[in-house]
C-alpha positions as CSV (number, residue, x, y, z in Angstrom):
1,X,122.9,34.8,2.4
2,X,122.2,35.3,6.1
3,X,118.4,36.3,6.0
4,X,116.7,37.3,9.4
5,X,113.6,34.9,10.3
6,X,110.9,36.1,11.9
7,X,109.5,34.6,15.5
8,X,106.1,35.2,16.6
9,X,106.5,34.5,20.4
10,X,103.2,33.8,22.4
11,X,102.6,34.4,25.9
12,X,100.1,31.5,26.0
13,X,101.2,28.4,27.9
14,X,99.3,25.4,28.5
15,X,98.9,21.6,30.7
16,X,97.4,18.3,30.0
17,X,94.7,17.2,31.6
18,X,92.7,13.8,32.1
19,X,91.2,13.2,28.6
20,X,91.9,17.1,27.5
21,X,94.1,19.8,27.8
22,X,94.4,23.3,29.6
23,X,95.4,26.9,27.7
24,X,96.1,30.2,30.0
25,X,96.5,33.6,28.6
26,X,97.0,37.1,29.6
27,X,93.8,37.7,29.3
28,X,91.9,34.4,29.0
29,X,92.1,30.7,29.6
30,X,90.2,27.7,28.6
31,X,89.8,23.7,29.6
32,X,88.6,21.2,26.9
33,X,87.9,17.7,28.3
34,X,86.6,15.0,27.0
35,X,83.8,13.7,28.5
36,X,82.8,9.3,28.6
37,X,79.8,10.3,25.8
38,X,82.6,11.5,23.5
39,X,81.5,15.3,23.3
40,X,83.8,17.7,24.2
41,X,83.3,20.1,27.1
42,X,84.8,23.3,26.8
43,X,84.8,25.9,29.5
44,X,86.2,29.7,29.3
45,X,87.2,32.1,32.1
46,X,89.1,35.2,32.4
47,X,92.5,34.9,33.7
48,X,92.9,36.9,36.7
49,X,94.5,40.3,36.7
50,X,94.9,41.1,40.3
51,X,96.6,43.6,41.3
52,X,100.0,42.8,43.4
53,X,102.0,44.7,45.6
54,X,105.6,46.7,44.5
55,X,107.5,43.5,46.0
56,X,105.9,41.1,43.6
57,X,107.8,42.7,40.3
58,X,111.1,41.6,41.7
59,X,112.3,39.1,40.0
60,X,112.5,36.3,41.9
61,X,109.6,37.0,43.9
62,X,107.1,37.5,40.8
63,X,108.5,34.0,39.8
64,X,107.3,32.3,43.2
65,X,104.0,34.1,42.8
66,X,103.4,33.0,39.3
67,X,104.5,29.5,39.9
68,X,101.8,29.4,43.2
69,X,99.2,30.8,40.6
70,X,100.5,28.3,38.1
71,X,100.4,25.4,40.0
72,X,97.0,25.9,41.5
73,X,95.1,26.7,38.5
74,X,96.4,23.7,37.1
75,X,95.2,21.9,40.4
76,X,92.0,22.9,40.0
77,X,91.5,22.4,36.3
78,X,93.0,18.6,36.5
79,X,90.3,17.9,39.9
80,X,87.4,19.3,37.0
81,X,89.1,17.2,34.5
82,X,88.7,14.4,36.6
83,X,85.1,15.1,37.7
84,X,84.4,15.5,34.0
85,X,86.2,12.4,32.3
86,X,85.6,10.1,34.8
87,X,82.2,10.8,36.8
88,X,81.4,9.2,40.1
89,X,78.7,6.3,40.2
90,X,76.4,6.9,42.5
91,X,74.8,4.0,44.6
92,X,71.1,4.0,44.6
93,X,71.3,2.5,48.6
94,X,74.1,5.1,50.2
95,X,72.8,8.7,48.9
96,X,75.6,11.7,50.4
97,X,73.9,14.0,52.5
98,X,75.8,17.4,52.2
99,X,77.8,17.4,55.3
100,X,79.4,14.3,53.9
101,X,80.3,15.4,51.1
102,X,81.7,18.5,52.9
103,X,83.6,15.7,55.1
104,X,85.2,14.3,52.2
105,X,86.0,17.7,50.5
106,X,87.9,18.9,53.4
107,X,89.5,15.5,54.0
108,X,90.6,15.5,50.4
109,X,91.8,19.2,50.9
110,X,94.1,17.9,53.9
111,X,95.6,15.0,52.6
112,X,96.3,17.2,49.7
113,X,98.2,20.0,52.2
114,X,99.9,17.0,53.7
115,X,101.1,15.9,50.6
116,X,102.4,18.8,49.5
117,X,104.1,19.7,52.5
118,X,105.8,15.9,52.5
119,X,106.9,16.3,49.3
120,X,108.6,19.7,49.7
121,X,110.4,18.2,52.6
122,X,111.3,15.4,50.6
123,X,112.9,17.5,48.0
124,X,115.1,19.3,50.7
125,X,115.8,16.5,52.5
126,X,116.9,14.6,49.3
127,X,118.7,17.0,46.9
128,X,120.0,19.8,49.4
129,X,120.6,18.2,53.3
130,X,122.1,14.7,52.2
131,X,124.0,15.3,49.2
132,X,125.8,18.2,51.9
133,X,125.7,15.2,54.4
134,X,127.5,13.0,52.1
135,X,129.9,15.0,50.9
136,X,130.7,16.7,54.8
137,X,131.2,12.7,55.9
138,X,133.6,12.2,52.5
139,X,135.4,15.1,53.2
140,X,136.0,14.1,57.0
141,X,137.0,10.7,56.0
142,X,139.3,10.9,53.0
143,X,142.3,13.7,54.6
């Protein structure tokens, strides 16, 4: 009685978002948000195709690149979820001239880098450099 069920395996993956969710294809992706009205904002775009070189079909290599890819399209579709779900108030007596704006922009962008950067060290530090540490000082102590 062993009968052979079928799979239908997608290549479509997908990430929540603030009030709505993300979907990325081979060839497209979409965002759905939610926005503080109720109606649902949807916006399309074509999933980038570009062309990489020989090294990037190595294994290992092509997984890097598509978890950079990954992890900044989802970067940038949570920030629009954000903008979207949650807009900013703005005060009638403190109007932002454009080069403020662009202040906070690239102050945003840097304390982003920063954070990143932290939290990759942190990560080392934590799961490959002390566990070694420990187990180096164990090792020296116990004969």
């Amino acid at each position: 009685m062993s009968q052979k069920k079928s799979c239908n395996y997608t290549s479509i993956g997908g990430q929540a978002l603030i009030e709505g969710i993300m979907m990325r294809g081979p060839k497209m992706s979409a965002m759905a948000v939610r926005d503080p009205a109720g109606k649902i904002v949807l916006e399309e775009w074509a999933t980038s195709a570009k062309e990489l070189p020989k090294i990037a079909k190595l294994p290992l290599v092509r997984g890097m690149i598509n978890f950079i890819i990954s992890m900044k399209t989802g970067y940038k579709c949570l920030m629009r979820s954000a903008e979207i779900a949650m807009p900013e108030e703005e005060s009638a007596d403190a109007p932002k001239s454009e080069a403020d704006k662009k202040k906070e922009s690239a102050a945003m962008g840097a304390a982003a880098g920063i954070g990143g950067v932290l939290g990759v060290v942190l990560a080392v530090v934590l799961f490959m450099w002390l566990p070694s540490q420990l187990f180096s000082w164990i090792a020296g102590a116990v004969p």
